[in-house]
C-alpha positions as CSV (number, residue, x, y, z in Angstrom):
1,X,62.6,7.3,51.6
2,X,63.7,4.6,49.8
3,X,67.0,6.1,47.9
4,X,68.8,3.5,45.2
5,X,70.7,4.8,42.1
6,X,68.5,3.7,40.1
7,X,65.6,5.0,41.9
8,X,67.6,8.4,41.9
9,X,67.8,7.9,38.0
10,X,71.8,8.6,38.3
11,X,72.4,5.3,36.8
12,X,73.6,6.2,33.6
13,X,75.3,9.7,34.3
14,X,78.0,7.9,36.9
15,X,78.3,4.9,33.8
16,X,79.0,7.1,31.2
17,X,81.3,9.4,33.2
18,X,83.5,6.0,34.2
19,X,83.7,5.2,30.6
20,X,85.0,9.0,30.1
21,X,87.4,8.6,32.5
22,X,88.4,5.5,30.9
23,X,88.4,6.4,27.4
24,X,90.1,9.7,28.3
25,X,92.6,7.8,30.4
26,X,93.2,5.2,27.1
27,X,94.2,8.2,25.2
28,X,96.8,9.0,27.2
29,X,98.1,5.6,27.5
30,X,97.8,5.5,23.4
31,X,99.5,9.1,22.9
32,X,101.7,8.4,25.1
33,X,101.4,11.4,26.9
34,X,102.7,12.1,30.7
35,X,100.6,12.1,33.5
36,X,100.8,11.7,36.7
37,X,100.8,8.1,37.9
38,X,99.4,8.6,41.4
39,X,96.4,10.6,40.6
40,X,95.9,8.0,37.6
41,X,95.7,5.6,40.6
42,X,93.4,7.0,42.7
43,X,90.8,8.0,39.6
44,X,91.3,4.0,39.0
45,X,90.6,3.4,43.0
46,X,87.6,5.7,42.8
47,X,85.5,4.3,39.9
48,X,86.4,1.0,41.1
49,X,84.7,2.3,44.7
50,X,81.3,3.7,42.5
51,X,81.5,0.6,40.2
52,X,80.2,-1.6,43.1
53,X,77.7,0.9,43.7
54,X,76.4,-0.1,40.0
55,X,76.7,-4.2,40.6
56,X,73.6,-4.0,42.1
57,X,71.8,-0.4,41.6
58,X,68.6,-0.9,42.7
59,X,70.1,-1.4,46.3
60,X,68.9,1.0,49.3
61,X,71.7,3.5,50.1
62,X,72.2,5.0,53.2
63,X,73.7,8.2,53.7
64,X,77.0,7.0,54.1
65,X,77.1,5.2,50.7
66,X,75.7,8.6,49.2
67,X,78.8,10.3,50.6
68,X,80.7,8.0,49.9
69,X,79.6,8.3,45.9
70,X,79.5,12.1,46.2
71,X,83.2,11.9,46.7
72,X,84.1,9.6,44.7
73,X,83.2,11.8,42.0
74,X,84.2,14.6,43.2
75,X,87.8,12.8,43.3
76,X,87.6,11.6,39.8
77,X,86.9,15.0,38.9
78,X,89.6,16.9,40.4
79,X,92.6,14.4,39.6
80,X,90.8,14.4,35.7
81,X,92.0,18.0,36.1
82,X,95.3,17.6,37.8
83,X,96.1,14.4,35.5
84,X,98.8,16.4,33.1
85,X,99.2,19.6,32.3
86,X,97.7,20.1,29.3
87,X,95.2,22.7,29.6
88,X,93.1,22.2,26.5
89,X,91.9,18.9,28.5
90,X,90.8,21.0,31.2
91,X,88.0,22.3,29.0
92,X,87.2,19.3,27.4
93,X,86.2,17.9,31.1
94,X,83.6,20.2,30.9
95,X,81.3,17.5,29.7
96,X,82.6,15.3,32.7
97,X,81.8,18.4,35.1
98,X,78.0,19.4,33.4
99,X,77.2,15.6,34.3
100,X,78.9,15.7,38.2
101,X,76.9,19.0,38.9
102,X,73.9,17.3,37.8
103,X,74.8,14.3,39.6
104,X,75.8,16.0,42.9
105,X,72.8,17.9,43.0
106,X,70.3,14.9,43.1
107,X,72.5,13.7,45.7
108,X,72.5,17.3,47.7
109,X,69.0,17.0,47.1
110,X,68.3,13.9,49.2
111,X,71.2,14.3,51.8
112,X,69.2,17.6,52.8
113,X,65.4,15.7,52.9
């Protein structure tokens, strides 16, 4: 089976949860509010890992590269919730995590074809 993001049609879920991550890391930056400079680091390191995913989405992935994404997001996730501690931000990621369960399962889906 020939698996590509695009043919997976998770395209636009990983987009718009980098530019959540990214507007929700602004915010921060604007507010001025402390987080935690390391795990801001690595969510940076991670979307720019899935970002070269999305340079050219209608690429075959191997398992590996679908690992590789299904971590990656994964990652993003957990330091979005380790970030600060601010809990009301905790459930406002809930959009974030709706779209990585989604996302994770289509991915599930093919690593167990």
């Amino acid at each position: 089976m020939e698996d590509s993001l695009q043919h997976l049609e998770i395209t636009e879920n990983i987009k718009f949860m980098i530019k959540y991550c990214d507007t929700f890391l602004d915010y921060c930056h604007e507010e001025n509010l402390s987080i935690d400079g390391n795990i801001a680091g690595e969510i940076v390191d991670s979307i720019t890992e899935i970002e070269d995913f999305l340079e050219n989405p209608d690429e075959i992935l191997n398992q590996e590269d679908l690992k590789t994404i299904y971590d990656e997001l994964s990652n993003i996730y957990d330091g979005l919730l380790n970030l600060n501690d601010i809990k009301l931000f905790n459930n406002i990621h809930i959009v974030y995590s709706i779209l990585l369960r989604q996302t994770k399962e289509i991915l599930e889906k093919i690593d167990s074809d």
